[in-house]
C-alpha positions in Angstrom: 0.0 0.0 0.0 1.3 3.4 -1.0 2.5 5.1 2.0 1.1 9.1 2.0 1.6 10.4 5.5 3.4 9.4 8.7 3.7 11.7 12.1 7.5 10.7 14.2 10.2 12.1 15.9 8.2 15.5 15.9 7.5 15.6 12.0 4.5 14.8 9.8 6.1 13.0 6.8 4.4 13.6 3.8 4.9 12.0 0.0 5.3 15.5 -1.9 2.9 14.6 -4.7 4.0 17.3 -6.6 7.1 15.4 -7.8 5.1 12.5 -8.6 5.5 10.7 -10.9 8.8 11.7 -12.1 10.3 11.4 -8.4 8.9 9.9 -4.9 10.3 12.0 -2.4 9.0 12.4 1.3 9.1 15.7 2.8 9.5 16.6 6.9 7.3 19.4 7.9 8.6 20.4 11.3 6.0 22.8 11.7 2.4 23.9 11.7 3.1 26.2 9.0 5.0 23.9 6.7 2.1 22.0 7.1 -0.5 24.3 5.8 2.2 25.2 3.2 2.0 21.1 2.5 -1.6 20.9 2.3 -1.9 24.3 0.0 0.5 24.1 -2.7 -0.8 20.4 -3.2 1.8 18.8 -2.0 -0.7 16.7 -0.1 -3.6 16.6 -1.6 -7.2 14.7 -1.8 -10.1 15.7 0.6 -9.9 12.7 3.3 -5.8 13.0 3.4 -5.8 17.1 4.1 -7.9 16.3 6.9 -6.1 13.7 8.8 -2.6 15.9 7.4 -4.4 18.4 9.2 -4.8 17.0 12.8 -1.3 15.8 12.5 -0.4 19.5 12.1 -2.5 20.3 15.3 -0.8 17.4 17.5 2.7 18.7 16.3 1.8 22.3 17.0 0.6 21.2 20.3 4.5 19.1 20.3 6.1 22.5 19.4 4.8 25.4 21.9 6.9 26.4 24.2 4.5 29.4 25.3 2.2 30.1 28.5 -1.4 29.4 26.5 -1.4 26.4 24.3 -5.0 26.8 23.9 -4.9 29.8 22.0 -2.1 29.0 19.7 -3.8 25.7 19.1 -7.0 28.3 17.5 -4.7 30.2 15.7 -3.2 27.3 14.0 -6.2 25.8 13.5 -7.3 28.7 11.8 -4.3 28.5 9.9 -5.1 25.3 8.4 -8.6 25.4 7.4 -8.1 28.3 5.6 -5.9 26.1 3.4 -8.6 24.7 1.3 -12.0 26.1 1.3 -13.7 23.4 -0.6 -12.7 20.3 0.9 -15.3 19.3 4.2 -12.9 17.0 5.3 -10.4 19.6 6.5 -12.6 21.7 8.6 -14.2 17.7 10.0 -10.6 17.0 11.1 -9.5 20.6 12.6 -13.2 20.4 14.5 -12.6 16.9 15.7 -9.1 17.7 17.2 -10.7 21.0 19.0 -12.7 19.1 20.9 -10.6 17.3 22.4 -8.6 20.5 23.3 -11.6 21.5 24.2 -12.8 18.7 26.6 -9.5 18.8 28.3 -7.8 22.5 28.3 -7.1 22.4 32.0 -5.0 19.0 31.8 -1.5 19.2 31.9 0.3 20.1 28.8 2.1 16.4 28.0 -1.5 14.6 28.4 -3.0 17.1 26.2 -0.4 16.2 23.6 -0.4 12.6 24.1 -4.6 12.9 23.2 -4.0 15.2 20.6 -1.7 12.4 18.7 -3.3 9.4 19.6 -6.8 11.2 18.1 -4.7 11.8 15.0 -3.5 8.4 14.8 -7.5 7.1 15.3 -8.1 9.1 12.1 -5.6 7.7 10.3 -6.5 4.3 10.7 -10.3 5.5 10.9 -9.5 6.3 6.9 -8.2 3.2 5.8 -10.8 1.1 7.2 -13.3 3.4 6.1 -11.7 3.3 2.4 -12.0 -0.5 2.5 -15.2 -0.7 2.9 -16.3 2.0 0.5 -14.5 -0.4 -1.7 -16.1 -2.9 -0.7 -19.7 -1.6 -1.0 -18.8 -0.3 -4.1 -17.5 -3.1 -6.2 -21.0 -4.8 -5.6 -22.4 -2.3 -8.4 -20.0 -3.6 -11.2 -20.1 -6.6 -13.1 -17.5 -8.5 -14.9 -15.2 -7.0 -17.6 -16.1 -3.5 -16.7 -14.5 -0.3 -17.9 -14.5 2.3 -15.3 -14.2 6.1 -16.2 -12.5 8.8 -13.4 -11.4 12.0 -13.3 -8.7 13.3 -11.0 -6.8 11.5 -8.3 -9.4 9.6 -5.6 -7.0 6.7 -4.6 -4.5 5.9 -1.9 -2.6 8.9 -3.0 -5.8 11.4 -1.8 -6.3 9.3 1.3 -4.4 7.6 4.3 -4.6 4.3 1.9 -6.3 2.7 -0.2 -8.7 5.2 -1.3 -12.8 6.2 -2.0 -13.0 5.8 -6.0 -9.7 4.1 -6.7 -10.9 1.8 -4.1 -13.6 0.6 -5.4 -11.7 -0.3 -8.2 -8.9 -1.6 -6.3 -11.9 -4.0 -4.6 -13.4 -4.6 -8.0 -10.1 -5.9 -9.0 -9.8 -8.2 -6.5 -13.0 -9.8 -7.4 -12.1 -10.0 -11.1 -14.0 -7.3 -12.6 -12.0 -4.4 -14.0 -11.4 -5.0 -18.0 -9.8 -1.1 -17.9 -10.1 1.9 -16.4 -10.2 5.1 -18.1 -8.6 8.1 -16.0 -9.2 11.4 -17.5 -5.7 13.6 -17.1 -7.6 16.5 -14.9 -6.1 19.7 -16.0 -5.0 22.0 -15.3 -2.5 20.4 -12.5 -3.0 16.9 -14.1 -3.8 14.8 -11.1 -5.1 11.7 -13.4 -1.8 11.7 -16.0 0.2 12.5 -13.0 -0.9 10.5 -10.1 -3.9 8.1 -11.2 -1.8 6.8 -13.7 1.2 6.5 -11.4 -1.0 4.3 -8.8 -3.0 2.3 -10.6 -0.2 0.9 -12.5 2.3 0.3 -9.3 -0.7 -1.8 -8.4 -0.7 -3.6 -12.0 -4.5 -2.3 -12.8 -5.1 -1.7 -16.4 -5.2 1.7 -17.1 -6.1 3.6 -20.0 -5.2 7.4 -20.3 -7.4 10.0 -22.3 -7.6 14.1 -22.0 -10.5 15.3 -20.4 -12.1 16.2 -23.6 -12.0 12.8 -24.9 -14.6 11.7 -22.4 -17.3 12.1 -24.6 -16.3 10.2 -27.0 -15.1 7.3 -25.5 -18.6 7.2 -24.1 -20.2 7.7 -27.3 -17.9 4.5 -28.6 -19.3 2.4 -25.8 -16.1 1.9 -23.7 -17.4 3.1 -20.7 -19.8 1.1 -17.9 -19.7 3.3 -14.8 -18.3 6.5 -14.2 -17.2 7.0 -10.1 -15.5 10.0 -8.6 -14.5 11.2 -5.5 -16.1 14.2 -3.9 -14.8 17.1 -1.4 -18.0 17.9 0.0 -21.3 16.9 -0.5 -24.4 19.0 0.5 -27.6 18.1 2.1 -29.4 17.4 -1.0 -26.6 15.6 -2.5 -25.3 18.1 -4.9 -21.5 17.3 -5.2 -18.3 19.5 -5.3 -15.3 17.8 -6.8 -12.1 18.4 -9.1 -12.9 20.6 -12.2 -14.3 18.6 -15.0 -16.3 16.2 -12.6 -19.7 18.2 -13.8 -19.1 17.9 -17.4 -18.0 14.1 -16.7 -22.1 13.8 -15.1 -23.9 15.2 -17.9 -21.7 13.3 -20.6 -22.6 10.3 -18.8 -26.3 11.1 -18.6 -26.5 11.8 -22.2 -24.8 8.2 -22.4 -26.9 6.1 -19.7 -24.0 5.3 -18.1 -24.5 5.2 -14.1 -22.6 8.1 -12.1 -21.5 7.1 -9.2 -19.9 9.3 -6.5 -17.3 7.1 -3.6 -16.9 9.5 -0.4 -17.1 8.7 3.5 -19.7 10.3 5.4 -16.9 13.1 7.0 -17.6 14.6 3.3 -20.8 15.1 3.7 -21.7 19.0 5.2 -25.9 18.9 5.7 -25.0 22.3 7.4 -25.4 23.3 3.5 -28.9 22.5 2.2 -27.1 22.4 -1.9 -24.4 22.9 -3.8 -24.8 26.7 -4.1 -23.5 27.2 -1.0 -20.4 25.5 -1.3 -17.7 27.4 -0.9 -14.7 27.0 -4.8 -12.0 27.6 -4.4 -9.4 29.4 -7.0 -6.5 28.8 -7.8 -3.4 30.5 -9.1 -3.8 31.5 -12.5 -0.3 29.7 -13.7 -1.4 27.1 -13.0 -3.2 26.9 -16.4 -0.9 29.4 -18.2 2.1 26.5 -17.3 3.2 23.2 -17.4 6.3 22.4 -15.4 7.2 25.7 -15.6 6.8 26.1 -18.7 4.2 28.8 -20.8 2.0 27.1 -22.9 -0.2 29.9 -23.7 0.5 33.7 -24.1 2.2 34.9 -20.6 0.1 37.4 -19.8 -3.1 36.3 -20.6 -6.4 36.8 -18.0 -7.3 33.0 -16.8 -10.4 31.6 -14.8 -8.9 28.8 -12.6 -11.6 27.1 -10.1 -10.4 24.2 -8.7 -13.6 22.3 -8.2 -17.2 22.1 -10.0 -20.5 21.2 -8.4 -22.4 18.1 -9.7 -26.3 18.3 -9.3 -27.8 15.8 -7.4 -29.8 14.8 -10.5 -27.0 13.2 -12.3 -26.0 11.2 -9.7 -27.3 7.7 -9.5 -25.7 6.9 -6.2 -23.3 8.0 -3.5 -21.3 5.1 -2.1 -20.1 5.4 1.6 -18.8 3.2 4.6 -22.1 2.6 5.8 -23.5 1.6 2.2 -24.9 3.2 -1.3 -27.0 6.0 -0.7 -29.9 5.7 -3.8 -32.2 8.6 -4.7 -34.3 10.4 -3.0 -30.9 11.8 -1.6 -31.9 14.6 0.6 -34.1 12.2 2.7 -32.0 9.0 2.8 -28.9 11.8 3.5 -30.9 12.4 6.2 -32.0 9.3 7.5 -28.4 8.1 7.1 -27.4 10.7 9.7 -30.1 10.1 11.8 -29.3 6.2 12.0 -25.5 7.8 13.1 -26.9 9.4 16.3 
């Protein structure tokens, strides 16, 4: 299993996924800072792995103060870190979790504080993996044999703590015999799929196709393609869906096409505090990012660029959302809701 993230000797470890494919170099951030740098020039990336990068960044701030009020540097990092990455649920989930337990225990002495703070870490570490095996799990049930998957961006191991929420139900569907190919789209503008997708699914020897994003379409159209399955960085209330740039157009191709749309996230993605996808917070990116590759200009230098990093899928493309705790079908505002009602 692909190793993203470790927290020892007073460092969270990360595999720089920037450098990826071409090199696999982990990185030391020794502080809270050079983890929020981590986390927002994607160097670690992927909605379930910012969060748990996250509340290693809060135990290792907690580590690192040498001041009178840890509690109040432990907010201001925490501030620090969701600010990161608007989009992604999963972040502001994590931060929250580790608050309260500051929270619940600000007048215990420093060194048990700390020893909480990285054992809750730890818990959602593991939490993710075994939460990622059985959204894989759940997940392969819906494909048959020979099937040819589409995605779009990076939702494996790579954007978890192992494993991952789209890539592992494929990774589960391979087990069980039932991947003919999978079609990754390359996700520009920062290329997640060529760069990452690609990378992962072949260390595991899955058969992997690549195509540009704008190829979708017709590889559809040609008949390739029997489920389409994404990842997600939050999902509202009513199941409208914010993922990587390119996920929308991926929903209505697939529509058009009769091909099911399925969405693999654990519950921590889901925000009901938001009733739709309208309220979801995109965020934008740096505008080089599309004016460059490597570094290098592929367009005119000083032209304007629109650069959002996510899209929101409407709940009416989606044909199911597939979680830990099973597939969530249609009507999805009310079985969202009775999901998170069976959860206490």
């Amino acid at each position: 299993m692909i190793k993203t993230l470790s927290f020892e000797d007073n460092a969270v470890v990360i595999l720089d996924q920037s450098q990826l494919p071409g090199k696999v170099v982990f990185e030391r951030c020794l502080t809270p800072f050079e983890v929020a740098q981590a986390i927002k020039s994607l160097k670690v990336r992927g909605a379930p792995l910012i969060g748990v990068t996250a509340a290693f960044g809060m135990a290792l701030a907690a580590q690192n103060f040498n001041g009178a009020n840890l509690v109040e540097y432990l907010n201001e990092t925490a501030r620090m870190l969701v600010s990161t990455r608007p989009t992604a649920v999963n972040l502001l989930w994590a931060v929250n979790r580790m608050m309260g337990i500051i929270e619940t225990n600000k007048t215990i002495a420093k060194e048990e504080l700390i020893h909480l703070l990285a054992n809750e870490a730890m818990a959602m570490y593991d939490e993710d993996i075994t939460v990622n095996k059985a959204i894989g799990d759940n997940g392969q049930e819906l494909l048959g044999r020979s099937s040819n998957v589409m995605t779009i961006c990076n939702a494996g191991a790579l954007a978890t703590c192992g494993y991952g929420t789209a890539l592992g139900v494929i990774r589960s569907a391979n087990k069980n015999n039932k991947i003919e190919m999978v079609w990754a789209c390359e996700t520009r503008p920062v290329l997640q799929g060529s760069r990452l997708t690609v990378w992962e699914l072949l260390e595991d020897k899955i058969p992997v196709t690549l195509i540009t994003d704008n190829m979708a379409g017709h590889t559809m159209a040609l008949k390739q393609i029997d489920a389409v399955i994404t990842g997600a960085d939050r999902i509202a209330a009513n199941g409208d869906a914010a993922n990587k740039i390119g996920t929308y157009s991926l929903a209505v191709l697939a529509r058009h096409h009769n091909i099911p749309f399925y969405i693999a996230a654990p519950l921590s993605t889901f925000d009901i505090s938001v009733s739709s996808g309208q309220q979801i917070p995109i965020e934008e990116r740096d505008e080089e990012e599309v004016r460059q590759i490597d570094g290098n200009y592929i367009t005119v230098s000083g032209v304007k660029v629109f650069n959002p990093a996510f899209d929101v899928t409407p709940y009416q493309l989606v044909t199911g959302i597939i979680t830990e705790k099973g597939i969530i079908k249609p009507p999805f505002y009310e079985n969202i809701k009775t999901k998170f009602q069976e959860m206490g």
